[in-house]
PyMOL Python script that loads the backbone (N, CA, C, O; Angstrom):
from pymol import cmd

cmd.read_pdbstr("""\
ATOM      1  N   UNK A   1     101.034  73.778 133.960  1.00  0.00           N
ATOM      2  CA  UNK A   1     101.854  73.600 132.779  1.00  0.00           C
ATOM      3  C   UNK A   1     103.279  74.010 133.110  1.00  0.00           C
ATOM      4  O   UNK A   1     103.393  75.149 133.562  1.00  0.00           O
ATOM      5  N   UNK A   2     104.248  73.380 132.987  1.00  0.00           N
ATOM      6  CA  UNK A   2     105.499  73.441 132.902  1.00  0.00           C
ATOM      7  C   UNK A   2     106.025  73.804 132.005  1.00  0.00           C
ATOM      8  O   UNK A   2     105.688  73.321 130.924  1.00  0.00           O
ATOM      9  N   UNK A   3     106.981  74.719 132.046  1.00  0.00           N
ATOM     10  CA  UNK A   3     107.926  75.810 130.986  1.00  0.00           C
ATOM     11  C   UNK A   3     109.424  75.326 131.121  1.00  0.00           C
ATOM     12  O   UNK A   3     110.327  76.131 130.894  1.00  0.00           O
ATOM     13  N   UNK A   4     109.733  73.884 131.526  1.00  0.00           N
ATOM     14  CA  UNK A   4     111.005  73.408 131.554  1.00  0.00           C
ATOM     15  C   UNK A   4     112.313  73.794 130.047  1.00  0.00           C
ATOM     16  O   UNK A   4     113.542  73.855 130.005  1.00  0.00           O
ATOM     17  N   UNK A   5     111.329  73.954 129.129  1.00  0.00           N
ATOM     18  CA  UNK A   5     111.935  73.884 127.649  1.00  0.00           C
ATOM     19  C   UNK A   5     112.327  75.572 127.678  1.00  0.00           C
ATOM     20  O   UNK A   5     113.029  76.016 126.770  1.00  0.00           O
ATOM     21  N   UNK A   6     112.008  76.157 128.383  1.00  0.00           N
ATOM     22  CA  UNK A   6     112.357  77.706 128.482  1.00  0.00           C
ATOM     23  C   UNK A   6     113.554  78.774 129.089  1.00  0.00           C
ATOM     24  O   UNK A   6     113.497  79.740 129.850  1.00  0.00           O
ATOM     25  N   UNK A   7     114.618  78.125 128.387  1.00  0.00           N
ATOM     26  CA  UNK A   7     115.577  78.927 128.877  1.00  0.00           C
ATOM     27  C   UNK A   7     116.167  80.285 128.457  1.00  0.00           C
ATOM     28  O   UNK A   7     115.989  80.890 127.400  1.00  0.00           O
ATOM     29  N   UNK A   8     116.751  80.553 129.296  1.00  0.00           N
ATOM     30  CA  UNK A   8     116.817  82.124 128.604  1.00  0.00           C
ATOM     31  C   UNK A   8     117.355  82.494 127.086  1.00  0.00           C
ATOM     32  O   UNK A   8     117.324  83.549 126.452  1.00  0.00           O
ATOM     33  N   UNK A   9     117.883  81.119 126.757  1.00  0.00           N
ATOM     34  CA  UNK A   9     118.258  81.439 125.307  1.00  0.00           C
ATOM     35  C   UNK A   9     117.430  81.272 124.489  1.00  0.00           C
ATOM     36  O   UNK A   9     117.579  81.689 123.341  1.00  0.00           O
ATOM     37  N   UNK A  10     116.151  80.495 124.965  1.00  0.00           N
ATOM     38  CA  UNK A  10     115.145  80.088 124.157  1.00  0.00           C
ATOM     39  C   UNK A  10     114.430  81.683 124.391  1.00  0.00           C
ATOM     40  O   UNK A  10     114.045  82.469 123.526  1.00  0.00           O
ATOM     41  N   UNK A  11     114.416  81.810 125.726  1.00  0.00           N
ATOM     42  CA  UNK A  11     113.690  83.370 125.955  1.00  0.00           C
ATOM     43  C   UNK A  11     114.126  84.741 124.769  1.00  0.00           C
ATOM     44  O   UNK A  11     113.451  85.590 124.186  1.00  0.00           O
ATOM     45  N   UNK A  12     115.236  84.486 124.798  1.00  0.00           N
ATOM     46  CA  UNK A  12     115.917  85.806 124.444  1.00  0.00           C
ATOM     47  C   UNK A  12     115.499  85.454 122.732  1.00  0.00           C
ATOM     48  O   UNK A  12     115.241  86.317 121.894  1.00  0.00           O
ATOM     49  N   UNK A  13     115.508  84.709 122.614  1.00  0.00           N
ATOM     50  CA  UNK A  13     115.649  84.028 120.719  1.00  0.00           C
ATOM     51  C   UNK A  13     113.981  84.476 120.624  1.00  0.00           C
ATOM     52  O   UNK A  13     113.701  85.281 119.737  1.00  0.00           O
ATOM     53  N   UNK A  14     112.837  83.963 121.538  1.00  0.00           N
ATOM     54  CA  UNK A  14     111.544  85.008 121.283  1.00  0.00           C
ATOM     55  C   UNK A  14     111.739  86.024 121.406  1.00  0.00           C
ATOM     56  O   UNK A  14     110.968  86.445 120.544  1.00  0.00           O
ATOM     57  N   UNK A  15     112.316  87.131 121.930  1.00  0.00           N
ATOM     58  CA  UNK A  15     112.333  88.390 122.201  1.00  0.00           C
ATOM     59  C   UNK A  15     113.276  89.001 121.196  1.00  0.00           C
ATOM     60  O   UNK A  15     113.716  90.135 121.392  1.00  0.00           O
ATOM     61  N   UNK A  16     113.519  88.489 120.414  1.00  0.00           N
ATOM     62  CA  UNK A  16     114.204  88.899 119.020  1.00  0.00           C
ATOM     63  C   UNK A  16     113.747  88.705 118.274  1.00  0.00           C
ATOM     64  O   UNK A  16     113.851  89.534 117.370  1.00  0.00           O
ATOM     65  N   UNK A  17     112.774  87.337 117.994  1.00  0.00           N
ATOM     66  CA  UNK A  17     112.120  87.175 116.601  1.00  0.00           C
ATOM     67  C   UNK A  17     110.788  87.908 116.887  1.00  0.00           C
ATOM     68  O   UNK A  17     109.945  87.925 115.990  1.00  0.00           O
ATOM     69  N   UNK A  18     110.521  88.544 118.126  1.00  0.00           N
ATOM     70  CA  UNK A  18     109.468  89.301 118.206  1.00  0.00           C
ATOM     71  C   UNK A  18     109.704  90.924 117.858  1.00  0.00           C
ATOM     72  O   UNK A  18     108.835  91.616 117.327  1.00  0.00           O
ATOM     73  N   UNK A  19     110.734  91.303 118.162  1.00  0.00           N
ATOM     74  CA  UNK A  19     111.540  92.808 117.614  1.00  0.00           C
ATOM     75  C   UNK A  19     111.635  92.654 116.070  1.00  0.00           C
ATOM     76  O   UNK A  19     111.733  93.469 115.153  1.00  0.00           O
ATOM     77  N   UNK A  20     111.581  91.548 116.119  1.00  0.00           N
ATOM     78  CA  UNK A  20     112.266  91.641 113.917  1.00  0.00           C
ATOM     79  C   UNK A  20     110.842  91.941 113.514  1.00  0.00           C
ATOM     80  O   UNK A  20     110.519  93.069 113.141  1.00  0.00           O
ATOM     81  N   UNK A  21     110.016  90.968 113.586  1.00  0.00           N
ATOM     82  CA  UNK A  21     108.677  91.272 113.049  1.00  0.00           C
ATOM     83  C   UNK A  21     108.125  92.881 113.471  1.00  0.00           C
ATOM     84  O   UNK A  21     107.845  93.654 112.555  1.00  0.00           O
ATOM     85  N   UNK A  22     108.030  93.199 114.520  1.00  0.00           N
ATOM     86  CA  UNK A  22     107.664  94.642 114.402  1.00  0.00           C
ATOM     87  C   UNK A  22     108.321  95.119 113.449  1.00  0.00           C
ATOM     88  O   UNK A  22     107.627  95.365 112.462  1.00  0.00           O
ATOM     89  N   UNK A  23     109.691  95.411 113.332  1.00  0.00           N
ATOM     90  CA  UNK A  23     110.439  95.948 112.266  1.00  0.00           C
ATOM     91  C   UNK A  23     110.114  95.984 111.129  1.00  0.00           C
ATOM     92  O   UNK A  23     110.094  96.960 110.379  1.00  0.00           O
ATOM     93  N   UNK A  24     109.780  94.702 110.883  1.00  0.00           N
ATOM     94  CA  UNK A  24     109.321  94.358 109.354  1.00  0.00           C
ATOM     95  C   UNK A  24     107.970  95.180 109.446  1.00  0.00           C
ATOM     96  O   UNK A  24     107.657  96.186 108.811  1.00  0.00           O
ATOM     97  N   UNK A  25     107.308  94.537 110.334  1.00  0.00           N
ATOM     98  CA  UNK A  25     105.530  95.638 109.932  1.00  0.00           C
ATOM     99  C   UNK A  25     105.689  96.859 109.991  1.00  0.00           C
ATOM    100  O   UNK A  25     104.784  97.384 109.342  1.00  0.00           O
ATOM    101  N   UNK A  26     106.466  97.724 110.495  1.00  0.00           N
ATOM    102  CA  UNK A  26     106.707  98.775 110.254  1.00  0.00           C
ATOM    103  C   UNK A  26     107.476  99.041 109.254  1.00  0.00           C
ATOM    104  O   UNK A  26     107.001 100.008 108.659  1.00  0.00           O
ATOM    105  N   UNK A  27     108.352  98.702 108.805  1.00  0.00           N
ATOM    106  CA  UNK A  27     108.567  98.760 107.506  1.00  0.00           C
ATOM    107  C   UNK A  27     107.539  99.200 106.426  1.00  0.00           C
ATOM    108  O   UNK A  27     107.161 100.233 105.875  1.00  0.00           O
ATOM    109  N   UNK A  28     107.231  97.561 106.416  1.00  0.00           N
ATOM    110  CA  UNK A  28     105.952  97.501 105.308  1.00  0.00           C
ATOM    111  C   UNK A  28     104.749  98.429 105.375  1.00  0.00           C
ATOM    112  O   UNK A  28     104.032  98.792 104.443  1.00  0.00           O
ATOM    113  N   UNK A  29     104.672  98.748 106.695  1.00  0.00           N
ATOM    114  CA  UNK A  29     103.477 100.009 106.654  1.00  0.00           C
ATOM    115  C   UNK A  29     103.841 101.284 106.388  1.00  0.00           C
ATOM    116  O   UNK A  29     102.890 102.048 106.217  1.00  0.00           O
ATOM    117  N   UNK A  30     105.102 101.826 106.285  1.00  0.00           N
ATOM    118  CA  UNK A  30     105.952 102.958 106.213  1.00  0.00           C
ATOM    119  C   UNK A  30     105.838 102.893 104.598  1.00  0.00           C
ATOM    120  O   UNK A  30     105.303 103.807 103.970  1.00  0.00           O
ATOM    121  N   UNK A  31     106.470 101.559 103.871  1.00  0.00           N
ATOM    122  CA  UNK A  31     106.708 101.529 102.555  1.00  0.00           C
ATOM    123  C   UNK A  31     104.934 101.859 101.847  1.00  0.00           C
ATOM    124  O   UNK A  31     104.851 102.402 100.745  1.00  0.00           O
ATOM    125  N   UNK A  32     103.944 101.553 102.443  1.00  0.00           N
ATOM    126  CA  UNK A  32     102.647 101.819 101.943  1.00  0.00           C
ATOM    127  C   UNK A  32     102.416 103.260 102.218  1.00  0.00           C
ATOM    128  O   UNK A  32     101.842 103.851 101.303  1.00  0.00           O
ATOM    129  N   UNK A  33     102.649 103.786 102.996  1.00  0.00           N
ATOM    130  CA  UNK A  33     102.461 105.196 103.109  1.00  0.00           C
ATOM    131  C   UNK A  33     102.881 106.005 102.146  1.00  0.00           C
ATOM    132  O   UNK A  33     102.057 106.777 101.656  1.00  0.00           O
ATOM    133  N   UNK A  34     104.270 106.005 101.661  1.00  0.00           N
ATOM    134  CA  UNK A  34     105.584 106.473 100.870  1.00  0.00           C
ATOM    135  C   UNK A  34     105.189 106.547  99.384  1.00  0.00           C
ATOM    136  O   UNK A  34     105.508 107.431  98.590  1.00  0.00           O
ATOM    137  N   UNK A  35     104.447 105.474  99.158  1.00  0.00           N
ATOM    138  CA  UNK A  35     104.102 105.172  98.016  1.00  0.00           C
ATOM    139  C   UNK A  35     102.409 104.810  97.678  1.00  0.00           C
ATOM    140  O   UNK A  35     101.880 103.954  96.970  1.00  0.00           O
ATOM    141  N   UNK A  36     101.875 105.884  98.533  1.00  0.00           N
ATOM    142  CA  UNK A  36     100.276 105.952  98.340  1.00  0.00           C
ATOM    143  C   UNK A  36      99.974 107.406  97.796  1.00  0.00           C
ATOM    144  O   UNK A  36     100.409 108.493  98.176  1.00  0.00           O
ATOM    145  N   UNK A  37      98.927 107.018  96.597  1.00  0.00           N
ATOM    146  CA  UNK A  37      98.984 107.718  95.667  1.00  0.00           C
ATOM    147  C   UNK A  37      98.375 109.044  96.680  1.00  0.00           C
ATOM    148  O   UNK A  37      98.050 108.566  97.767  1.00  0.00           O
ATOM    149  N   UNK A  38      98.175 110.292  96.639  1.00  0.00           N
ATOM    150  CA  UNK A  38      97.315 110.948  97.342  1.00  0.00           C
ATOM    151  C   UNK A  38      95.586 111.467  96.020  1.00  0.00           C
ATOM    152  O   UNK A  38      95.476 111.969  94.901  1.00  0.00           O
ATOM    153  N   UNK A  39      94.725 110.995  96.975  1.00  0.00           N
ATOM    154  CA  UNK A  39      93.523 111.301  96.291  1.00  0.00           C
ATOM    155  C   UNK A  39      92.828 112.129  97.207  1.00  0.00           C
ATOM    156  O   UNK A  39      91.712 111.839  97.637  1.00  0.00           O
ATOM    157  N   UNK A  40      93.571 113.343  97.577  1.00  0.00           N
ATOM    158  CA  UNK A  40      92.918 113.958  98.417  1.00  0.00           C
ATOM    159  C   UNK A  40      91.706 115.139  97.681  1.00  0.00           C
ATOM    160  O   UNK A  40      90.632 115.630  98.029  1.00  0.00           O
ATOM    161  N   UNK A  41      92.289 115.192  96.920  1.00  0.00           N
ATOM    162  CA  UNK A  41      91.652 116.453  96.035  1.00  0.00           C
ATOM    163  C   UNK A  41      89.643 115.667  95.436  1.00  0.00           C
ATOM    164  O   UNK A  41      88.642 116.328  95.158  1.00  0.00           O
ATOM    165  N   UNK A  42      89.786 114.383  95.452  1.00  0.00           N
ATOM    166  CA  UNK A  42      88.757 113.857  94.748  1.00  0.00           C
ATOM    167  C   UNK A  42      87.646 113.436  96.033  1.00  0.00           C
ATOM    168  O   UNK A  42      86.442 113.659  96.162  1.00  0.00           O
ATOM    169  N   UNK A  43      88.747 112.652  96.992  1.00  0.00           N
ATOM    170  CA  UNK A  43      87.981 112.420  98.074  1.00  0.00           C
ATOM    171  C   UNK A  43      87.046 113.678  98.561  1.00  0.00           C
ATOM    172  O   UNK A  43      85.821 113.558  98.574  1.00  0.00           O
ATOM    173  N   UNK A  44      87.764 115.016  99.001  1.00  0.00           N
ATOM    174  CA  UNK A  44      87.258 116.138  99.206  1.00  0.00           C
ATOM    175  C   UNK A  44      85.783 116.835  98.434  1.00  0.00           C
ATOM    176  O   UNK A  44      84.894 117.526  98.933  1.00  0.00           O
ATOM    177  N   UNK A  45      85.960 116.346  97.086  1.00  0.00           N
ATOM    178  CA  UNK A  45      84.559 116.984  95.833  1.00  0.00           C
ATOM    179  C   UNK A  45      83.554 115.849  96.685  1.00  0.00           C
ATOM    180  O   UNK A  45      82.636 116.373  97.316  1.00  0.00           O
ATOM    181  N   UNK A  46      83.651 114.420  96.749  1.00  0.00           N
ATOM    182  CA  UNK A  46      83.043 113.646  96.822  1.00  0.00           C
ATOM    183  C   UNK A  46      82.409 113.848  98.675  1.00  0.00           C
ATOM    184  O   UNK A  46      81.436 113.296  99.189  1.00  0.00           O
ATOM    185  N   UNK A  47      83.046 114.485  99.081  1.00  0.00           N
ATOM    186  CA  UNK A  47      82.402 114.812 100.845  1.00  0.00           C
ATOM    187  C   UNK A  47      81.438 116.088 100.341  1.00  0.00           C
ATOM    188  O   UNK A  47      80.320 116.271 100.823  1.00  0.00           O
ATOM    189  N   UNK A  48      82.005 116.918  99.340  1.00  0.00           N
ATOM    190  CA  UNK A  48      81.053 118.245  99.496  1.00  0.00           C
ATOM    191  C   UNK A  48      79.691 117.905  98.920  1.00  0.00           C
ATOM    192  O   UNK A  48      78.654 118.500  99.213  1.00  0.00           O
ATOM    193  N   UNK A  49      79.822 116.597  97.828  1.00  0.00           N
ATOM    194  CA  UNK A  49      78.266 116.486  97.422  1.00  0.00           C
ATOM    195  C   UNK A  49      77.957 115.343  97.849  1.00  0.00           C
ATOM    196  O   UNK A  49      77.078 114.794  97.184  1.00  0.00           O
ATOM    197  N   UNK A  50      78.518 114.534  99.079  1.00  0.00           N
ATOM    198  CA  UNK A  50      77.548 113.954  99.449  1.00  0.00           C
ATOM    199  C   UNK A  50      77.247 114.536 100.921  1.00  0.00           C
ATOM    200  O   UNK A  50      78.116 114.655 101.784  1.00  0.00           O
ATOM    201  N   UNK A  51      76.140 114.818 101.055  1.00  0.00           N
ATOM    202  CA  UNK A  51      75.255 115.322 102.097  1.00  0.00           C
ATOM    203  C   UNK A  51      74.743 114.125 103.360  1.00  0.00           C
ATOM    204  O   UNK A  51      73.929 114.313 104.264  1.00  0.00           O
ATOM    205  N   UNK A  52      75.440 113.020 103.084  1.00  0.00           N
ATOM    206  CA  UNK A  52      75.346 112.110 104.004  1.00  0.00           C
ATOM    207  C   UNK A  52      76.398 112.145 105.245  1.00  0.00           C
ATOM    208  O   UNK A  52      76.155 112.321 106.439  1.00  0.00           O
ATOM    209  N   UNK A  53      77.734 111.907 104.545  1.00  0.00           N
ATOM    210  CA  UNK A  53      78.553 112.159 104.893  1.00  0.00           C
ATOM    211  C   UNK A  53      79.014 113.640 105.704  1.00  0.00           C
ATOM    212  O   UNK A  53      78.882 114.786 105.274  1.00  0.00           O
ATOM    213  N   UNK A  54      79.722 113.095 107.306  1.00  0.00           N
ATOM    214  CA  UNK A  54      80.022 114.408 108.017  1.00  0.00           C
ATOM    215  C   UNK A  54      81.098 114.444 107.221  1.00  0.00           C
ATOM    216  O   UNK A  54      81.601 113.562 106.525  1.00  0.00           O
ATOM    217  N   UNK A  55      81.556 116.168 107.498  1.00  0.00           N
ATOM    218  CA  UNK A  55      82.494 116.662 106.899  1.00  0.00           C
ATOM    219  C   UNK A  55      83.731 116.639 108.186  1.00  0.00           C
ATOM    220  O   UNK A  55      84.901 116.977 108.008  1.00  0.00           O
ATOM    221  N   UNK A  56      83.353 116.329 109.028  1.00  0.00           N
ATOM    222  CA  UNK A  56      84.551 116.687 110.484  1.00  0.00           C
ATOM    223  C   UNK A  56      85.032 118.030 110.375  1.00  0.00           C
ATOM    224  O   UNK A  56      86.212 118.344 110.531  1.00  0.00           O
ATOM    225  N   UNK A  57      84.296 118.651 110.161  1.00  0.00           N
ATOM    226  CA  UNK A  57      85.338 119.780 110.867  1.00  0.00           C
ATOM    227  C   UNK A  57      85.769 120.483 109.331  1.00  0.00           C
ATOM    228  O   UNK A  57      86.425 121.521 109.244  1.00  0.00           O
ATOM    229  N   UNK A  58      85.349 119.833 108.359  1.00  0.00           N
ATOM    230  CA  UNK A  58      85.883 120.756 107.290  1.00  0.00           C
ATOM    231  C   UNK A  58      84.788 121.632 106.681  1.00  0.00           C
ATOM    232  O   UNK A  58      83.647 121.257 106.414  1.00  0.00           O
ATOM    233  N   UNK A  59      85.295 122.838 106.504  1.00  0.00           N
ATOM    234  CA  UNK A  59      83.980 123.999 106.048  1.00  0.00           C
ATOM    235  C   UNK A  59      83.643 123.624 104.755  1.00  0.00           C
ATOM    236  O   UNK A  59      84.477 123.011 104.089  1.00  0.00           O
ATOM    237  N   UNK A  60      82.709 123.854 104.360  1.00  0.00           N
ATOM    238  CA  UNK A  60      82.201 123.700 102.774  1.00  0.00           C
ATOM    239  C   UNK A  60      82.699 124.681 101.359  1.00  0.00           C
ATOM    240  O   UNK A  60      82.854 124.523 100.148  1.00  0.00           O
ATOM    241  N   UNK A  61      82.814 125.658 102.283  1.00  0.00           N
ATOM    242  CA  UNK A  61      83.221 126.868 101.774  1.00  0.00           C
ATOM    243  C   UNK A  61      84.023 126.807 101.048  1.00  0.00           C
ATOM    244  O   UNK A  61      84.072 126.897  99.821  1.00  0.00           O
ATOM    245  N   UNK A  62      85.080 126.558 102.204  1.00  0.00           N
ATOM    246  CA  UNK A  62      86.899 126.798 102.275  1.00  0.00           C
ATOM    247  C   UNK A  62      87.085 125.598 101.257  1.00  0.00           C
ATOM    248  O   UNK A  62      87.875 125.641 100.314  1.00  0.00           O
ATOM    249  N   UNK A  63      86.165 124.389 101.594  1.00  0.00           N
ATOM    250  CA  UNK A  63      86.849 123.280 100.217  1.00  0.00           C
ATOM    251  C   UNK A  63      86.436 123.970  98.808  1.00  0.00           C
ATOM    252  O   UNK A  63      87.360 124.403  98.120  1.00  0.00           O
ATOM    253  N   UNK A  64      85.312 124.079  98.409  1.00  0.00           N
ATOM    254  CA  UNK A  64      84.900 124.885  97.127  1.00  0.00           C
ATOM    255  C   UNK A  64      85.409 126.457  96.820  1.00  0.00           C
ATOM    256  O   UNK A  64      85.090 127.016  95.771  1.00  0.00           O
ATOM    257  N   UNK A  65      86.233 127.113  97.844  1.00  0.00           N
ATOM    258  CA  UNK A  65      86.993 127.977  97.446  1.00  0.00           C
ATOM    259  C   UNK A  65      87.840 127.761  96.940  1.00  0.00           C
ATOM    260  O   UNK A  65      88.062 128.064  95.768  1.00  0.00           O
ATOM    261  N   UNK A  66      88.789 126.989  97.905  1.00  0.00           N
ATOM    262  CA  UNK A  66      90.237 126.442  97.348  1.00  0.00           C
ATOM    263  C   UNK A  66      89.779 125.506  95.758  1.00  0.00           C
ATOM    264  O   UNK A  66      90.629 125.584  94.871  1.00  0.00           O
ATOM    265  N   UNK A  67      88.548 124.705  95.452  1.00  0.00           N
ATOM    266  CA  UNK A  67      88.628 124.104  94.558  1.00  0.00           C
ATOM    267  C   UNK A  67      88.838 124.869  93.304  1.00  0.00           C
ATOM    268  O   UNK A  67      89.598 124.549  92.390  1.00  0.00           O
ATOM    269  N   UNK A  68      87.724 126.403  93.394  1.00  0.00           N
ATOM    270  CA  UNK A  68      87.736 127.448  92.247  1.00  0.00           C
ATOM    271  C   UNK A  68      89.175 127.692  92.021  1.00  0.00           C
ATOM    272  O   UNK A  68      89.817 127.328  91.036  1.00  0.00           O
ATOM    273  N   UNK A  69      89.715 128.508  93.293  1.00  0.00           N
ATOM    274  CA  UNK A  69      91.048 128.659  93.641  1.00  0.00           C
ATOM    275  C   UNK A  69      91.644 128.138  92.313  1.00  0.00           C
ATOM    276  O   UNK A  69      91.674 128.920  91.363  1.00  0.00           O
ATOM    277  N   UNK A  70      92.193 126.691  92.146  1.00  0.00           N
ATOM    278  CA  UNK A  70      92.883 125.582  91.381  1.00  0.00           C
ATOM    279  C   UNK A  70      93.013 126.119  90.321  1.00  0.00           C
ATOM    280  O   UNK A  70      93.877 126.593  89.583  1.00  0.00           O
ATOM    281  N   UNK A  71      91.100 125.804  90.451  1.00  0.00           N
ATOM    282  CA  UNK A  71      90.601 125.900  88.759  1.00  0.00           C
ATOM    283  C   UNK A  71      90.854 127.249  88.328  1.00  0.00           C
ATOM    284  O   UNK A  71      91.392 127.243  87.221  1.00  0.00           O
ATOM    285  N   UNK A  72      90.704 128.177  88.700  1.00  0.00           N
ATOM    286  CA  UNK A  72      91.670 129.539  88.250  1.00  0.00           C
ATOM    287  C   UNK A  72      92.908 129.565  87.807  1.00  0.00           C
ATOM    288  O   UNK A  72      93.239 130.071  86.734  1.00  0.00           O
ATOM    289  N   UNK A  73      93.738 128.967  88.686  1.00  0.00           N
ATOM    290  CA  UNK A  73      95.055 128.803  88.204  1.00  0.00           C
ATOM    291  C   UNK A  73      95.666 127.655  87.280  1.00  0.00           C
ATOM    292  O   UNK A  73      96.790 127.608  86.779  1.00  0.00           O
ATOM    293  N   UNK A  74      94.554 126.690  87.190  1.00  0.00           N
ATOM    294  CA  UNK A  74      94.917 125.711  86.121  1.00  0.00           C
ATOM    295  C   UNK A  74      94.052 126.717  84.381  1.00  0.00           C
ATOM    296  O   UNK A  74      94.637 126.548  83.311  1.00  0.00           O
ATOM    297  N   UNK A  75      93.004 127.450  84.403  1.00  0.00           N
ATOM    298  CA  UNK A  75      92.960 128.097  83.777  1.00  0.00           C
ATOM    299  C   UNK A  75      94.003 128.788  82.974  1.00  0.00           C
ATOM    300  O   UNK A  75      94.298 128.665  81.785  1.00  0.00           O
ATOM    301  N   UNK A  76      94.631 129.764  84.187  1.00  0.00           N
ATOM    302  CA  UNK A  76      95.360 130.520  84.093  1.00  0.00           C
ATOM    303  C   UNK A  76      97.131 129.989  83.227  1.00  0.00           C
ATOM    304  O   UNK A  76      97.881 130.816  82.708  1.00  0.00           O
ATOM    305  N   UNK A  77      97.348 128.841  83.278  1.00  0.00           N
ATOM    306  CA  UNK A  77      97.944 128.501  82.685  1.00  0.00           C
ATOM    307  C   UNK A  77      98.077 127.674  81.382  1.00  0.00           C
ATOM    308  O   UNK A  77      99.027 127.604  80.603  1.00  0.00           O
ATOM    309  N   UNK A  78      97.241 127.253  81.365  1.00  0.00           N
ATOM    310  CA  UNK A  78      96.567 127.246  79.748  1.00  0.00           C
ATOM    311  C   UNK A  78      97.195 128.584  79.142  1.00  0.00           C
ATOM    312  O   UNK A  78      98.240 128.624  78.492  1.00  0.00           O
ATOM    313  N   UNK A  79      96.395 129.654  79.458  1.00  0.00           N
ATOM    314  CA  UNK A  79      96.064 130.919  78.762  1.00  0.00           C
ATOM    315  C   UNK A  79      97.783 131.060  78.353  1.00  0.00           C
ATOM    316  O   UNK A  79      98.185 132.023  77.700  1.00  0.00           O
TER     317      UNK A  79
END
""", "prot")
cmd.dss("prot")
cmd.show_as("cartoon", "prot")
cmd.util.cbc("prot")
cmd.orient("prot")
Protein backbone atom coordinates (compact mmCIF):
# COMPACT_ATOMS: atom_id res chain seq x y z
CA UNK A 1 0.00 0.00 0.00
CA UNK A 2 1.22 3.31 -0.93
CA UNK A 3 1.09 6.48 1.34
CA UNK A 4 1.77 8.90 -1.70
CA UNK A 5 -1.23 11.24 -0.34
CA UNK A 6 0.93 11.67 2.92
CA UNK A 7 2.71 14.62 3.30
CA UNK A 8 3.95 16.15 6.12
CA UNK A 9 1.25 18.64 6.12
CA UNK A 10 -1.21 16.06 5.81
CA UNK A 11 1.02 14.35 8.68
CA UNK A 12 1.21 17.18 10.93
CA UNK A 13 -2.77 18.14 10.38
CA UNK A 14 -3.25 14.22 11.97
CA UNK A 15 -1.05 14.92 14.72
CA UNK A 16 -3.10 17.87 15.72
CA UNK A 17 -6.48 16.67 15.21
CA UNK A 18 -5.19 13.82 17.29
CA UNK A 19 -3.87 16.27 20.32
CA UNK A 20 -7.31 18.20 20.13
CA UNK A 21 -9.35 15.16 20.76
CA UNK A 22 -7.34 14.03 23.74
CA UNK A 23 -7.90 17.50 25.00
CA UNK A 24 -11.38 17.40 24.56
CA UNK A 25 -11.64 13.79 26.37
CA UNK A 26 -9.92 15.04 28.98
CA UNK A 27 -11.77 17.77 29.37
CA UNK A 28 -14.98 16.05 29.34
CA UNK A 29 -13.73 13.49 31.81
CA UNK A 30 -12.34 16.21 34.20
CA UNK A 31 -15.82 18.12 33.74
CA UNK A 32 -17.56 14.62 35.01
CA UNK A 33 -15.44 14.32 37.89
CA UNK A 34 -16.00 18.15 39.08
CA UNK A 35 -19.44 17.71 38.97
CA UNK A 36 -20.11 14.12 40.39
CA UNK A 37 -22.30 14.06 43.07
CA UNK A 38 -20.26 12.20 45.96
CA UNK A 39 -22.28 9.10 47.36
CA UNK A 40 -19.69 8.00 49.37
CA UNK A 41 -21.37 7.93 52.64
CA UNK A 42 -24.30 5.49 51.16
CA UNK A 43 -22.09 3.42 49.03
CA UNK A 44 -20.06 2.67 52.34
CA UNK A 45 -23.63 1.49 54.64
CA UNK A 46 -24.36 -0.58 51.54
CA UNK A 47 -20.61 -2.55 51.63
CA UNK A 48 -21.08 -2.99 55.50
CA UNK A 49 -24.39 -4.97 55.01
CA UNK A 50 -23.68 -6.60 52.21
CA UNK A 51 -21.60 -9.58 53.21
CA UNK A 52 -20.97 -10.48 49.64
CA UNK A 53 -19.14 -7.84 48.78
CA UNK A 54 -15.15 -7.42 49.70
CA UNK A 55 -14.59 -4.52 51.63
CA UNK A 56 -10.75 -3.93 50.22
CA UNK A 57 -9.12 -3.06 52.85
CA UNK A 58 -11.78 -1.16 54.67
CA UNK A 59 -12.40 -2.17 58.44
CA UNK A 60 -15.97 -2.64 59.45
CA UNK A 61 -15.46 -1.04 62.50
CA UNK A 62 -13.87 2.17 61.54
CA UNK A 63 -16.89 2.57 58.84
CA UNK A 64 -19.71 2.04 61.61
CA UNK A 65 -17.72 4.14 63.99
CA UNK A 66 -17.29 7.04 61.92
CA UNK A 67 -21.06 6.37 60.85
CA UNK A 68 -22.26 6.69 64.82
CA UNK A 69 -19.57 9.36 64.88
CA UNK A 70 -22.02 11.61 62.26
CA UNK A 71 -24.96 10.49 63.77
CA UNK A 72 -23.85 11.99 67.11
CA UNK A 73 -23.06 15.07 65.74
CA UNK A 74 -25.99 15.43 63.46
CA UNK A 75 -27.88 14.70 66.76
CA UNK A 76 -26.02 17.02 68.45
CA UNK A 77 -27.13 19.75 66.43
CA UNK A 78 -30.59 19.44 66.37
CA UNK A 79 -30.39 19.67 70.19
Amino acid sequence: MRFDFLTPEIFDLLVYLNLAVAVLLIAFRFYQDMTHVDNRETSLREMVHDEASPTSGIDNDTILCEQSSNDTQQMNQKQ
